[in-house]
C-alpha positions in Angstrom: 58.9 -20.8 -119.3 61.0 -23.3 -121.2 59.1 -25.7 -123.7 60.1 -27.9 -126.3 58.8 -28.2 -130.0 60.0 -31.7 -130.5 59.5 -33.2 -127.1 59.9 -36.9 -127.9 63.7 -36.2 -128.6 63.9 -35.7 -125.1 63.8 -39.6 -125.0 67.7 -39.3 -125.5 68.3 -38.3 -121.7 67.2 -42.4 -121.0 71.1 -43.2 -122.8 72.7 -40.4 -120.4 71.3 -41.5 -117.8 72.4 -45.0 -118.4 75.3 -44.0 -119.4 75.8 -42.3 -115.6 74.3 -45.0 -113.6 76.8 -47.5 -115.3 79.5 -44.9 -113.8 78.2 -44.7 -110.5 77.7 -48.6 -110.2 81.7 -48.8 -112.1 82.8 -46.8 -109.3 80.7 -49.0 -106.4 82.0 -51.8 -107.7 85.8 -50.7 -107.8 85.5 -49.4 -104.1 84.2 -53.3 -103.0 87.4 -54.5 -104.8 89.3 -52.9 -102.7 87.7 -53.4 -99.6 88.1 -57.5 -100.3 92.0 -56.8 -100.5 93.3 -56.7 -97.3 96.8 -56.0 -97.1 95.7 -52.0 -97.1 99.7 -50.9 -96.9 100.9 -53.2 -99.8 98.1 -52.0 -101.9 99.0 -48.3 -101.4 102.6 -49.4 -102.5 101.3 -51.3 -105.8 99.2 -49.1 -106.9 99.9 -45.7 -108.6 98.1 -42.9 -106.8 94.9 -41.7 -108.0 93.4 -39.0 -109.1 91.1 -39.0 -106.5 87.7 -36.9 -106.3 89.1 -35.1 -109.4 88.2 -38.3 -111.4 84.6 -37.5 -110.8 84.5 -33.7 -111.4 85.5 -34.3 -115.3 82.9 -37.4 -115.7 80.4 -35.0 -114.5 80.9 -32.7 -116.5 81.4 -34.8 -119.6 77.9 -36.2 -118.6 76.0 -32.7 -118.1 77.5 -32.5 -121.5 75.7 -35.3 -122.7 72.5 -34.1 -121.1 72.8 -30.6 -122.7 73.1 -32.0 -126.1 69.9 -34.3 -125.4 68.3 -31.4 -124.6 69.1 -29.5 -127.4 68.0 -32.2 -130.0 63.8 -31.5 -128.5 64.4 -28.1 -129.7 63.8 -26.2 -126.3 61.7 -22.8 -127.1 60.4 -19.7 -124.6 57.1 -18.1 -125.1 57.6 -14.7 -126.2 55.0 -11.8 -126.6 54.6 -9.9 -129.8 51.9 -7.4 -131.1 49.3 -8.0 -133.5 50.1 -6.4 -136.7 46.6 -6.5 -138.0 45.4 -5.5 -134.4 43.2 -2.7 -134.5 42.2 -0.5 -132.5 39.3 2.3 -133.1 38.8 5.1 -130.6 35.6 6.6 -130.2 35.2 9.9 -128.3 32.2 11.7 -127.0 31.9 15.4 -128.3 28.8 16.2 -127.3 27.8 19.2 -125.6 27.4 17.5 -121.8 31.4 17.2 -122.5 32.1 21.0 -121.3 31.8 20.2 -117.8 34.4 21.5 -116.0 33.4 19.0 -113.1 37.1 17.4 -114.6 39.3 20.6 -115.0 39.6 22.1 -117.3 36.5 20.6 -118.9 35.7 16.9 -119.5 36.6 17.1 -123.2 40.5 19.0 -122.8 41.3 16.3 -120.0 39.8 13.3 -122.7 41.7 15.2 -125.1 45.4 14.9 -122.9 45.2 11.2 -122.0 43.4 10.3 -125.1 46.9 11.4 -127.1 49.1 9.9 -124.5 47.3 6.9 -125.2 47.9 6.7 -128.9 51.8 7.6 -128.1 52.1 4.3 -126.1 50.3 2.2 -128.1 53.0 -0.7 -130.0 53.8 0.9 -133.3 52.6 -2.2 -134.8 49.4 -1.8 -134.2 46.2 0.4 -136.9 44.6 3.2 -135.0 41.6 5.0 -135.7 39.5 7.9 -134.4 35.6 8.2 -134.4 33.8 11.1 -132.9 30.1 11.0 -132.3 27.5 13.7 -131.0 24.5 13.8 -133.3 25.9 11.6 -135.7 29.4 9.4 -135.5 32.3 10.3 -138.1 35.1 8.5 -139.1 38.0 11.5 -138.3 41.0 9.0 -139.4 40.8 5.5 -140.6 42.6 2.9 -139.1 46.4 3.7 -139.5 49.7 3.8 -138.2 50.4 7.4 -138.6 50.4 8.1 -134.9 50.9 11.9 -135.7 47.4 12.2 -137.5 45.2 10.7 -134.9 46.6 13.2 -132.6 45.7 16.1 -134.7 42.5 15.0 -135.3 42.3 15.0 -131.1 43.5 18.1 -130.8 40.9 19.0 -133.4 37.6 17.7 -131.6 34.6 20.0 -131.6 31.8 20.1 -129.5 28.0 19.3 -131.1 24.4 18.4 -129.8 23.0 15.2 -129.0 24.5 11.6 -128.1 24.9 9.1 -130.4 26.3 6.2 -128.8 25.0 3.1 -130.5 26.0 4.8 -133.6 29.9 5.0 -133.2 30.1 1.3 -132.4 28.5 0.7 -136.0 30.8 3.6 -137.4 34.0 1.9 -135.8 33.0 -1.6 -136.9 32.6 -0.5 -140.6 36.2 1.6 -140.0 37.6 -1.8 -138.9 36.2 -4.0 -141.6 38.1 -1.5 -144.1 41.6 -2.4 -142.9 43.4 -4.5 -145.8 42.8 -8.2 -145.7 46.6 -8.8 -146.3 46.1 -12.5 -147.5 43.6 -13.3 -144.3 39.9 -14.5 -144.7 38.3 -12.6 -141.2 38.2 -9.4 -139.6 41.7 -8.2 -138.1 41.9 -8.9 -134.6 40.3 -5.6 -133.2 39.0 -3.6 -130.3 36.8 -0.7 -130.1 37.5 1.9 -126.7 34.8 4.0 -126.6 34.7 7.0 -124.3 31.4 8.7 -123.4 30.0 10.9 -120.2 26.3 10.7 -120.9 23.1 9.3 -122.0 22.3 7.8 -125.6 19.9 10.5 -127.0 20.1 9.9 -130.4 20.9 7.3 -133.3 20.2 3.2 -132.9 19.9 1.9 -129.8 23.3 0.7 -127.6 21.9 -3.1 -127.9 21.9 -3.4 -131.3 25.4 -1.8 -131.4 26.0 -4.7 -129.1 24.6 -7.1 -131.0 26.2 -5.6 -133.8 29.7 -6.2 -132.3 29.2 -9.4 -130.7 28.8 -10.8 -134.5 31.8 -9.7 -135.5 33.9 -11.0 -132.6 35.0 -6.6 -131.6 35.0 -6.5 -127.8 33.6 -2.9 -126.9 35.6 -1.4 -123.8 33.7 1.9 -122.7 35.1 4.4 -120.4 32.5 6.6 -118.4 33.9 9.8 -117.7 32.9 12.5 -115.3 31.3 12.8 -112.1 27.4 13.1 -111.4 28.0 16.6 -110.9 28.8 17.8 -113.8 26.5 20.7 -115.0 26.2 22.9 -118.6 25.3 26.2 -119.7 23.1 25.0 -122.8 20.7 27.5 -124.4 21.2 29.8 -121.1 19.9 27.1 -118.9 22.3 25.2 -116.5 21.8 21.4 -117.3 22.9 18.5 -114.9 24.7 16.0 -117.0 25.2 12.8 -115.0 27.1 9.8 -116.5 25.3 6.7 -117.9 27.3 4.0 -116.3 25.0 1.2 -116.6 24.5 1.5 -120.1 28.2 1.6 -120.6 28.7 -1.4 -118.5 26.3 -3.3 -120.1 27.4 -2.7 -123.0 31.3 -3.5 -122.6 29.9 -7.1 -120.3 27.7 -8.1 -123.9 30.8 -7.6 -125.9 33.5 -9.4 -124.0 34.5 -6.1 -123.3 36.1 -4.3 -120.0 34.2 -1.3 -118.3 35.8 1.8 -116.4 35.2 4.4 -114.5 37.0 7.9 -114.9 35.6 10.5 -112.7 38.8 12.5 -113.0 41.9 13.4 -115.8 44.6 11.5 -113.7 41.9 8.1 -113.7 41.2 8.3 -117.6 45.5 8.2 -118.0 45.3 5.0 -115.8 42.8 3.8 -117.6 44.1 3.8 -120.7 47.3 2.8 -119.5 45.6 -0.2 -118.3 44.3 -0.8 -121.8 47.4 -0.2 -123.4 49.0 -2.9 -121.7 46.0 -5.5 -122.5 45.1 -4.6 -125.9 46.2 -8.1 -127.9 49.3 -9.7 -128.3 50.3 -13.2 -130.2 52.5 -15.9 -128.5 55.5 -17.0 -130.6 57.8 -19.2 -129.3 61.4 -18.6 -129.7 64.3 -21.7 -130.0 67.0 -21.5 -127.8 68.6 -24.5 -128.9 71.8 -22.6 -129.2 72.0 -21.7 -125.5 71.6 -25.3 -124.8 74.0 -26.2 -127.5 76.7 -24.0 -126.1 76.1 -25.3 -122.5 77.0 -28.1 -124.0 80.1 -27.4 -125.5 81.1 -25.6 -122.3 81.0 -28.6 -120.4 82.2 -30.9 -122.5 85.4 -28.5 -123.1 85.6 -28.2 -119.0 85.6 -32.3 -118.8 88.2 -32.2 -122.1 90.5 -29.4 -120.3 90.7 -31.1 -117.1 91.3 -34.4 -118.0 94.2 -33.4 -119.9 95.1 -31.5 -117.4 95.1 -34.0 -114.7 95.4 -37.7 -116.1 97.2 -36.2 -119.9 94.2 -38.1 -121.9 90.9 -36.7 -123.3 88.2 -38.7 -121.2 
């Protein structure tokens, strides 16, 4: 979409147009003249011959010319999308015991682990990444970086521990993302925490005041459930059903501004966090383009110089 960053200069179109409706009335005018003489025949022998429709093609361009360079002078600009470089985005993965389900093959935490690293591959370059896992307790595994290469390896390092800690690895990410360098600004780095977890809160504070937590820092929470109700464990020799606390999860994403998903299999986490990938934060800039209306200028006002000399042997 075309704007412009100086609109009033657009008032110089009014002279162009002017300038065009004094041509077309010139030309009205001419044609009445020759209407009132009557003697058609001796007219045609008086007069040289014209040049016809030709006449107009050069004014025209000559005046779309005019109308480029108007243009131009309000500073015409498109919207362009670029990503945060302060944007950052902390990822905090389950790893408690409930996530050796194999109801998602292999088991729910080597399918988190896949899509989880394609994730961090397609995220902009610009942006800081960081990894939290959280069973008992919540860790900081990598601090908000750029090193895509290190958050990977700490993925592929994920180990499996008792208990569920939810509320606690929003805290843990929100005091990761408040330790990314200011870089001259006064406020948090815009940021986003995408928490993935496949069971109930069972330790740690409580998800509300995570939520609360969040909300007064302005860090939407995104939560992923993962698994199917179906899931079961081998814990202690006893086969455990581990269901998936969607409700919890959703109410926490809706308090935070956040979004809330549903990944009951490997192939919906990747489209998942494809999805988030592509919605993560980006800043409008606009970008000038007064050259391109420059040049059309320039074209058109070489076109109207080239074929008036061309056809009458006089710039017009």
């Amino acid at each position: 979409m075309i704007r412009f960053l100086q609109p009033w200069w657009l008032l110089a179109i009014v002279p162009v147009l002017l300038v065009a409706g004094a041509y077309v009335w010139r030309q009205l005018r001419r044609r009445d003249y020759a209407i009132r003489f009557t003697n058609v025949e001796l007219l045609k022998s008086l007069a040289p011959r014209g040049l016809g429709w030709r006449k107009h093609v050069s004014a025209a361009a000559l005046l779309l010319s005019l109308l480029g360079l108007a243009l131009a002078m309000a500073r015409p600009s498109i919207d362009r999308e670029l990503p945060l470089e302060r944007a950052t985005i902390m990822l905090a993965i389950d790893v408690s015991l409930s996530m050796e389900a194999s109801d998602v093959a292999p088991t729910r935490l080597e399918a988190a682990q896949v899509a989880a690293k394609q994730f961090v591959q397609e995220l902009p370059p610009t942006y800081n990444l960081g990894l939290v896992s959280f069973a008992k307790s919540a860790n900081v595994l990598v601090p908000p970086t750029k090193d895509r290469s290190a958050v990977s390896a700490a993925i592929d390092g994920l180990t499996l521990a008792e208990a569920t800690a939810t509320g606690e690895a929003v805290f843990t990410s929100l005091d990761a993302i408040r330790s990314v360098p200011a870089d001259g600004a006064n406020e948090l780095p815009p940021a986003r925490i995408v928490l993935l977890s496949d069971g109930f809160r069972t330790a740690g504070r409580p998800m509300e005041e995570a939520a609360s937590a969040a909300q007064a820092a302005n860090v939407p929470v995104s939560t992923i459930a993962f698994g199917t109700d179906n899931g079961t464990v081998d814990i202690g020799g006893q086969l455990q059903r581990v269901p998936v606390d969607r409700l919890a999860l959703a109410q926490l994403a809706e308090s935070t501004s956040g979004f809330f998903y549903e990944a009951a299999s490997a192939a919906e986490l990747k489209r998942v966090y494809e999805d988030m990938g592509s919605s993560i934060g980006h800043r409008v800039e606009p970008r000038e383009v007064t050259h391109w209306y420059a040049g059309f200028a320039l074209l058109f006002g070489l076109i109207a110089a080239g074929l008036s000399l061309v056809w009458s042997s006089r710039l017009p």
